[in-house]
C-alpha positions as CSV (number, residue, x, y, z in Angstrom):
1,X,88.4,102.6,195.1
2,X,85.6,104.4,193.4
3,X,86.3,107.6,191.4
4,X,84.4,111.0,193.1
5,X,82.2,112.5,190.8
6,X,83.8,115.9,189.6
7,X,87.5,114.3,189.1
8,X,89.2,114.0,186.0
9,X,88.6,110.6,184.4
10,X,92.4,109.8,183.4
11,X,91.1,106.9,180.7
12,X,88.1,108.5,178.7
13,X,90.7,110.2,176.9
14,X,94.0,109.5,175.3
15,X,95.0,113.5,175.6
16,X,94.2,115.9,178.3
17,X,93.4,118.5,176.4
18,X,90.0,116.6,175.1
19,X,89.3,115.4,178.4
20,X,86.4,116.6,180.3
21,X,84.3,116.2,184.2
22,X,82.2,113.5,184.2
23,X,79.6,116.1,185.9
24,X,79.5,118.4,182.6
25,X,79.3,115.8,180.1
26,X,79.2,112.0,179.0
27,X,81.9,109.8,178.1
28,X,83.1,110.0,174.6
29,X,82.9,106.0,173.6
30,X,86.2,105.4,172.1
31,X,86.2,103.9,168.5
32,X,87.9,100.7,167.5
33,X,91.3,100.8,166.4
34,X,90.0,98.6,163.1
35,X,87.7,101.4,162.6
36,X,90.3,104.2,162.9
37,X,92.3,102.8,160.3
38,X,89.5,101.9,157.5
39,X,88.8,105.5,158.0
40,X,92.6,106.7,157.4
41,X,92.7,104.3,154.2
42,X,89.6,105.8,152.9
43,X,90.6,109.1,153.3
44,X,94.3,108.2,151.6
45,X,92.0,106.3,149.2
46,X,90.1,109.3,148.2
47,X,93.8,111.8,148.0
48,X,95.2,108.5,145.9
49,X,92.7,108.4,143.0
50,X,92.5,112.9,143.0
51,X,96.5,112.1,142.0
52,X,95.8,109.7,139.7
53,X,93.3,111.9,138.0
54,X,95.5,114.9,138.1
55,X,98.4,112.8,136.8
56,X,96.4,111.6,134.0
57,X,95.5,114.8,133.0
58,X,99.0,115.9,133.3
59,X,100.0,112.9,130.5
60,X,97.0,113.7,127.6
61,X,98.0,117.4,127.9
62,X,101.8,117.1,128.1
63,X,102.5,113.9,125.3
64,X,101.3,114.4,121.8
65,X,98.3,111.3,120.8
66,X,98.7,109.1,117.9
67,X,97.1,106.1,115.8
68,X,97.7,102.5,117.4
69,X,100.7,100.4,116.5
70,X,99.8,98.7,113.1
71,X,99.5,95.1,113.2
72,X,102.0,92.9,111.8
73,X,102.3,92.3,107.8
74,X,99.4,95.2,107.7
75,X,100.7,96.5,103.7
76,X,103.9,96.1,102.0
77,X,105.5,98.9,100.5
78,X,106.1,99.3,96.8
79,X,107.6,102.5,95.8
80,X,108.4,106.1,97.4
81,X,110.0,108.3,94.1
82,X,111.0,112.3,94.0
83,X,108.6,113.7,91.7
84,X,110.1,117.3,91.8
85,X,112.0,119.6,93.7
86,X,110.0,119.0,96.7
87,X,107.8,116.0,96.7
88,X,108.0,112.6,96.3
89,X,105.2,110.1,95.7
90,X,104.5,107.3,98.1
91,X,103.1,104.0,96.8
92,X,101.9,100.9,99.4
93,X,99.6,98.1,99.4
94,X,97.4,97.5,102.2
95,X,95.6,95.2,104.3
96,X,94.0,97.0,106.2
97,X,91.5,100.1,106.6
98,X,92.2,102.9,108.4
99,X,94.4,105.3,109.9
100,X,98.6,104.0,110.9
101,X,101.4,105.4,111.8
102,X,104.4,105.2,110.2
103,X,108.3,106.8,111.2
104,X,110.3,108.6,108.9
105,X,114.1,109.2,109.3
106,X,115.2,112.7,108.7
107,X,118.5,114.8,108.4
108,X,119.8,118.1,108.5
109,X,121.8,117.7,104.9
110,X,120.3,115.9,101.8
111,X,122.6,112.4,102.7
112,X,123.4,112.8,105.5
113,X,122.4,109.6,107.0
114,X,124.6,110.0,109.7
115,X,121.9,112.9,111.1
116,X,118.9,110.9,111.6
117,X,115.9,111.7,113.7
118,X,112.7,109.8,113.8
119,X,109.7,112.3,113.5
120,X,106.0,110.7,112.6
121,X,103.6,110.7,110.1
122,X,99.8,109.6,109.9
123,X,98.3,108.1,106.6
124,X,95.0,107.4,105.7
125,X,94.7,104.2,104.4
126,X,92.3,102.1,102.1
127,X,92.0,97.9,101.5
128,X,94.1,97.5,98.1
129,X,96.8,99.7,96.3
130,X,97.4,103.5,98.2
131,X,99.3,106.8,96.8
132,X,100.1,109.6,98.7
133,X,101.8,112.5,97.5
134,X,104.2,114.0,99.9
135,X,106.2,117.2,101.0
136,X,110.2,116.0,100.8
137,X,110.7,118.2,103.9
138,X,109.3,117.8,107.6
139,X,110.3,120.9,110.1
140,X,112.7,122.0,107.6
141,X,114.7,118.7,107.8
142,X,115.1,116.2,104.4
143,X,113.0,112.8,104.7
144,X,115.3,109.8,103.7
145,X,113.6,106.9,104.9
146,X,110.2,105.6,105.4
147,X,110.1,103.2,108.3
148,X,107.2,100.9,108.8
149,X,106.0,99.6,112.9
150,X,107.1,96.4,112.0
151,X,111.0,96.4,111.4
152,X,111.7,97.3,107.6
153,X,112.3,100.8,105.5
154,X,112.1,102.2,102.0
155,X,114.3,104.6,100.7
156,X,113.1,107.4,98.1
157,X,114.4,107.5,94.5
158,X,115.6,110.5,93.7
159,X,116.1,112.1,90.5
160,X,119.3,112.2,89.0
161,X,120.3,115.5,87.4
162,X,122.9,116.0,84.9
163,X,125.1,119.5,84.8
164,X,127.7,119.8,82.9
165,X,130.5,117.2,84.4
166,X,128.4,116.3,87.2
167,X,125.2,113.5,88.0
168,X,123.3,114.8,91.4
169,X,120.6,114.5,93.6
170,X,118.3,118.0,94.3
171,X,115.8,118.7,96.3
172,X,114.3,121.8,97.7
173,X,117.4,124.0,96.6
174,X,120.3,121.7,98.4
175,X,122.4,119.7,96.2
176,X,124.4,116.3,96.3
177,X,127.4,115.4,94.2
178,X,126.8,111.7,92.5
179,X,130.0,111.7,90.7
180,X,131.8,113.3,87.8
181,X,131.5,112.2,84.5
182,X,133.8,114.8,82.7
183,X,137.6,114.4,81.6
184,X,139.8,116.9,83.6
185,X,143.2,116.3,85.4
186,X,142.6,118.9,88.2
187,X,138.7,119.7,89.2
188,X,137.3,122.3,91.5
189,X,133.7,120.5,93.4
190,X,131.3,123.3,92.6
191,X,129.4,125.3,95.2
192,X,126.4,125.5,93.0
193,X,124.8,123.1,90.6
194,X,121.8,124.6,88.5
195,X,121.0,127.3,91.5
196,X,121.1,124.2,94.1
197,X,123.6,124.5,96.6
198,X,125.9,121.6,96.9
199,X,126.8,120.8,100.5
200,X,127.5,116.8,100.4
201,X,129.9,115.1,97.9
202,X,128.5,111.7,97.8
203,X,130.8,110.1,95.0
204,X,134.0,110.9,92.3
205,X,134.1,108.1,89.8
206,X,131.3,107.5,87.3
207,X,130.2,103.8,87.6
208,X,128.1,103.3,84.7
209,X,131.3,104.6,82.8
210,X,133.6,101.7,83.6
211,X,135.6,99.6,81.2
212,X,135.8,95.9,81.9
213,X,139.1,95.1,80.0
214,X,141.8,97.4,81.7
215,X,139.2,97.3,84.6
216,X,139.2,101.1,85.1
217,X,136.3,104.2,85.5
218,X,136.8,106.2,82.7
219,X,135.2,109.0,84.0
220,X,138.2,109.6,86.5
221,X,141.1,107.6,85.1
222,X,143.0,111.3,84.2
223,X,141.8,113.0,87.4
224,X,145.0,113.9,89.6
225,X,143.5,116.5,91.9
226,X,140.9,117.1,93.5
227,X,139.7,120.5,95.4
228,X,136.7,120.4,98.1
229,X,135.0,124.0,98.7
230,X,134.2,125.4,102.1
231,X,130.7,124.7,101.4
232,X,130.4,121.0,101.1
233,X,130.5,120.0,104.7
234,X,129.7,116.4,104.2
235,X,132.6,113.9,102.3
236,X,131.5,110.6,101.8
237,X,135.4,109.4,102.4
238,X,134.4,106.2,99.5
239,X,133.5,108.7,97.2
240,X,137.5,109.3,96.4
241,X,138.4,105.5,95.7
242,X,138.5,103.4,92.6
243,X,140.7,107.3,90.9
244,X,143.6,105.3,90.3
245,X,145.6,108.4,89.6
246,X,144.4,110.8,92.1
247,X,147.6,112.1,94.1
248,X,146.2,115.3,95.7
249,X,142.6,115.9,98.1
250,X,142.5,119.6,98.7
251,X,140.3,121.4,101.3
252,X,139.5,124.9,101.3
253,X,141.1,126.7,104.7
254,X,137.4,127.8,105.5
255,X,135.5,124.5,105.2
256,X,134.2,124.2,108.6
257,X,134.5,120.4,109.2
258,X,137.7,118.7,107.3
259,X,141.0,120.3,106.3
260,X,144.2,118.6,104.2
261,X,148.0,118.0,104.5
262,X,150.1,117.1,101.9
263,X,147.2,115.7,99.6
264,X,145.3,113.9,102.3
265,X,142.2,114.4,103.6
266,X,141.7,114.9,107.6
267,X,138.6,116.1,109.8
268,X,139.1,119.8,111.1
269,X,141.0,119.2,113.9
270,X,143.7,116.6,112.2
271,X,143.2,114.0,114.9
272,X,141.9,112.3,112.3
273,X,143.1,110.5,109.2
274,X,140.3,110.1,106.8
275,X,141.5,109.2,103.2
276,X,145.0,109.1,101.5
277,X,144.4,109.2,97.8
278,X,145.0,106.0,95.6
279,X,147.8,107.5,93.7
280,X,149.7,108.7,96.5
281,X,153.5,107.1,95.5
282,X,156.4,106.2,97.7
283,X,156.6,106.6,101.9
284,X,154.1,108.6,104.0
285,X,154.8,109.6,107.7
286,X,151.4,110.4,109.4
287,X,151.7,114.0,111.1
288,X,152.5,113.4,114.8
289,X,148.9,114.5,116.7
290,X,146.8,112.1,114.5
291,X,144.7,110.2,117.0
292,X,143.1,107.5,114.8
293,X,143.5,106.1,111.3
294,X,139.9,105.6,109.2
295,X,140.2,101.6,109.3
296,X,138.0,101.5,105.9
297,X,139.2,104.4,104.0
298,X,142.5,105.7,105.6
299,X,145.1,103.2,103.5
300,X,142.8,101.3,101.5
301,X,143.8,100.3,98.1
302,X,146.6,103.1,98.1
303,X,148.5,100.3,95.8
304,X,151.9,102.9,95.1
305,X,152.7,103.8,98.7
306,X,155.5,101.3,100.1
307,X,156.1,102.8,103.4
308,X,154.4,103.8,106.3
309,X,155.2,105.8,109.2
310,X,152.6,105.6,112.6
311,X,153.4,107.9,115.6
312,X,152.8,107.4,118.9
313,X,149.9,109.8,118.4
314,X,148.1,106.9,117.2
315,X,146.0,105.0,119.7
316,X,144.8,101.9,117.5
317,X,145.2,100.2,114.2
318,X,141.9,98.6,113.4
319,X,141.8,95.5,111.2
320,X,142.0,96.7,107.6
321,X,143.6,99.5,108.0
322,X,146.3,98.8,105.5
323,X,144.1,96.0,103.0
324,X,145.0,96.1,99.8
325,X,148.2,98.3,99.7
326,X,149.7,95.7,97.5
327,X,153.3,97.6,97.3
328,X,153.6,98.4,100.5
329,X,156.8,97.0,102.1
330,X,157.3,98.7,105.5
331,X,155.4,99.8,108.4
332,X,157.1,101.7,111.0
333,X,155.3,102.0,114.6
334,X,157.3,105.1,116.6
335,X,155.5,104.4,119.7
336,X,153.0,102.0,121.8
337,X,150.1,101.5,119.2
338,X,148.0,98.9,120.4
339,X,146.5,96.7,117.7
340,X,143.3,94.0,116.7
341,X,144.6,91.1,118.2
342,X,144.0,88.2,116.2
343,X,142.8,90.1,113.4
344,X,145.0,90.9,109.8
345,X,145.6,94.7,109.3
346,X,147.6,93.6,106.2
347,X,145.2,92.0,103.9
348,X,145.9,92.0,100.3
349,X,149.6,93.4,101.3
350,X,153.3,91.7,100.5
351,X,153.5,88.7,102.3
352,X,157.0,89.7,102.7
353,X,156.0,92.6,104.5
354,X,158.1,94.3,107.5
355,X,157.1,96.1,110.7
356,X,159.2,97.8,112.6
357,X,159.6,99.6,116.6
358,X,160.5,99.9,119.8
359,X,161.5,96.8,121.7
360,X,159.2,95.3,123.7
361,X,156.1,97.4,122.0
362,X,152.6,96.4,121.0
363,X,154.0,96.5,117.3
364,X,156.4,93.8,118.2
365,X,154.0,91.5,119.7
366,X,151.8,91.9,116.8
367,X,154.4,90.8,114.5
368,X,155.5,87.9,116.0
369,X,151.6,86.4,116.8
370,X,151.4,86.7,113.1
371,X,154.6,85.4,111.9
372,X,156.1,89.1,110.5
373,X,159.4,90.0,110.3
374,X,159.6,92.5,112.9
375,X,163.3,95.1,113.1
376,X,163.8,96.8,116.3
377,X,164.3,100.2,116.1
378,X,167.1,102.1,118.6
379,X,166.0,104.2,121.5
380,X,163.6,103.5,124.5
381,X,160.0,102.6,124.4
382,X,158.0,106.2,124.2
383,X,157.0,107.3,128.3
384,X,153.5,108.4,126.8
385,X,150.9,105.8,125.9
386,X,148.2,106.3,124.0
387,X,144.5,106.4,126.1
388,X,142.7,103.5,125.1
389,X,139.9,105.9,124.5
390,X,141.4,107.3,122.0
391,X,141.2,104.4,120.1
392,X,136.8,104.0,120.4
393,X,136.6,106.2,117.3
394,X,133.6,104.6,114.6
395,X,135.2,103.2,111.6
396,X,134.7,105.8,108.3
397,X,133.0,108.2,110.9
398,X,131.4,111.4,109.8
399,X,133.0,114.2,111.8
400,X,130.7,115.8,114.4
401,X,128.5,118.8,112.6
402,X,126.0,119.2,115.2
403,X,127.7,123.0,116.0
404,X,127.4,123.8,112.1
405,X,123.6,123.9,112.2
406,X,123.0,126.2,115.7
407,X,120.0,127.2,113.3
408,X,118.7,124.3,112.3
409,X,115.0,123.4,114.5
410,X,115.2,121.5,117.8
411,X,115.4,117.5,117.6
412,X,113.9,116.9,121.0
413,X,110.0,115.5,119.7
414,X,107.6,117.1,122.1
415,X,105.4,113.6,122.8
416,X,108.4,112.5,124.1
417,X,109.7,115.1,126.1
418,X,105.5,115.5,127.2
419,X,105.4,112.0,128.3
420,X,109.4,112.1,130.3
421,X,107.9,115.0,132.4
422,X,104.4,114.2,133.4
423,X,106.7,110.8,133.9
424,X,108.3,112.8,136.6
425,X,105.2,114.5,137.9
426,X,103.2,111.2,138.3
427,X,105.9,109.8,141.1
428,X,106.5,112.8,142.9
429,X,102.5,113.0,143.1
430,X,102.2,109.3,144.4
431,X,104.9,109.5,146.8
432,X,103.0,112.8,148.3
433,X,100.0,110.9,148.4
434,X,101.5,107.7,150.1
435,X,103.3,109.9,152.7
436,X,100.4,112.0,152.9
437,X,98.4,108.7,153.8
438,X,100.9,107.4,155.8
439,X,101.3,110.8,158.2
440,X,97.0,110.8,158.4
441,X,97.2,106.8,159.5
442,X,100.1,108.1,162.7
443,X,97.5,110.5,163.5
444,X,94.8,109.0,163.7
445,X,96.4,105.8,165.9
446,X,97.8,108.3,168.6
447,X,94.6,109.6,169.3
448,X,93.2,106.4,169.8
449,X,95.5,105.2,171.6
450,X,95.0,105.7,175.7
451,X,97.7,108.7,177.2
452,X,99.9,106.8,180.4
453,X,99.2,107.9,183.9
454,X,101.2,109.8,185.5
């Protein structure tokens, strides 16, 4: 049937709306549907490469630009020595011409290497021997190691002081306790040390003071006592072996990050033992609430104590824990400490040695994989075990100071945290652009596509 001039022409349109009388205008010719969709993909072409560009410019403005990686074997390092208060002198040989980057660990506390954060430094370098003199401290933090791209480190020399009793490092006021060379029974760790101030005690005994025959330090064979002021916050826990006579480790009551009982030396808290003196005599009972015995430093080499008490309180005894305690002739468990299996927490003890516990315990199983002599002791297996978490603490771990420096700069490095943003940015962008493309490519196919008759 042929269509009246003046009627509505149901297919030259695929909505009513953009319809019109064949009598007031032509036909609109209706494009291809390949043609519909290389123009949607240009036009999502066009949004894709505006994101790109604005995401680029998001990256250069947010991340900080440095040299190129340095090619492998590019110098070799020779020497990086203090050469005052506050510099040190770099030494390298290079390869190569040019500007590199290199990493250099820092820390809040001269030594304390348990603080490290990587910040970066740019050197200029020449074909042949280099020397750069250098400021100690970057954003107010002490360098301790210079790191090269291709996976080894230098350390820097320092210069030994001498005050008095005491050998230590200084630099830029802040002091570090090598050892003491003096004579006393009973010492008090300074707070001060030439106008420096001493926050890490790094060692006791004097090892260039050593006699070979009756294999001793001389420089602490009379030492019985020793006090730690609130104001070293950092103990190396080695630092008080190899005093063969030391009985006591004091802590002052305001030192913000260790604290002692009876003569041994705990973190703040006292979940944690850290080191019993070597001249410590006869039994010790760990306070009940200890969480964790230093593995390394706890026991080691305490050659007078012969007993040992371990409360349920304790989660784990790590291999070592007892090496060298060559008197010691008991070692009571109180509860369900789990042990190293297959590993000896009694080197260098008796061989003779006894452990003792509940029935049935962790102790007891222990002692007969090893072939000890195990006595049961009466009363029921504790109802509390210790959390296996409990026992993930680092072996001679530094206690947490973080909270002690609330002043101390910010360790996020801005590249980084430039670079983890625009990051972000850059796929939120791209999957507005995609959607974006995707929503114009819908659009374009419905109104291509013919409307239904009624």
């Amino acid at each position: 049937m042929s269509q009246r001039s003046g009627d509505l022409d149901p297919e030259c349109c695929a909505e009513p709306y953009a319809c019109t009388r064949e009598a007031d205008a032509p036909a609109r010719p209706v494009e291809s549907g390949v043609k519909a969709v290389n123009k949607s993909f240009k036009k999502a072409a066009v949004l894709f490469i505006a994101v790109l560009l604005l995401s680029a410019a998001c990256l250069s403005s947010g991340a900080e630009t440095y040299p190129a990686a340095i090619p492998p074997q590019s110098f070799n390092f020779v020497s990086a020595k203090q050469i005052n208060a506050t510099q040190y002198e770099l030494r390298l040989d290079s390869f190569i011409t040019g500007k590199v980057e290199l990493t250099i660990s820092v820390t809040d506390i001269l030594g304390g290497d348990f603080l490290d954060e990587q910040k970066r430094m740019s050197l200029d370098l020449v074909e042949g021997p280099n020397k750069f003199t250098l400021n100690y401290m970057i954003d107010g933090k002490f360098v301790e190691y210079i790191n090269s791209a291709f996976g080894y480190s230098i350390a820097i020399e320092n210069i030994v002081y001498t005050h008095e009793d005491y050998k230590y490092y200084a630099v830029n006021g802040q002091a570090m306790i090598l050892s003491y060379i003096g004579q006393g029974e009973n010492i008090v760790l300074p707070e001060t040390l030439d106008g420096n101030v001493v926050r890490n005690f790094c060692g006791l005994c004097d090892y260039d003071v050593y006699d070979a025959q009756t294999d001793t330090h001389l420089s602490c064979r009379n030492l019985t006592s020793v006090t730690v002021p609130a104001g070293i916050t950092i103990i190396n826990t080695f630092a008080l072996g190899d005093a063969d006579n030391l009985t006591s480790i004091n802590v002052d009551e305001k030192n913000p990050n260790y604290t002692s009982i009876d003569g041994v030396l705990f973190n703040k808290d006292k979940t944690g033992l850290l080191a019993c003196p070597y001249g410590k005599t006869g039994e010790y009972v760990i306070p009940d609430g200890v969480e964790y015995v230093d593995s390394v430093t706890g026991f080691w080499g305490c050659f007078k104590l012969t007993g040992i008490t371990v409360p349920n309180s304790v989660a784990h005894i790590y291999e070592g824990t007892f090496k060298e305690c060559s008197s010691l002739k008991r070692v009571t468990f109180l509860g369900l400490t789990s042990f190293d299996d297959g590993r000896d927490i009694f080197y260098g003890c008796p061989s003779d040695i006894v452990m003792s516990g509940p029935e049935r315990s962790p102790a007891q199983r222990y002692a007969d994989k090893r072939d000890i002599e195990f006595e049961i002791i009466e009363g029921d297996i504790p109802s509390f075990a210790p959390s296996p978490a409990l026992s993930s603490k680092p072996v001679s771990s530094a206690p947490d100071i973080s909270s002690a420096f609330s002043s101390a700069p910010s360790s996020v490095d801005t590249g980084t945290r430039g670079i983890s943003i625009s990051a972000v940015i850059v796929i939120g962008a791209l999957i507005v652009a995609l959607g974006a493309a995707f929503m114009l490519l819908i659009k374009r196919r419905r109104r291509e596509t013919p409307a239904e008759k009624p």
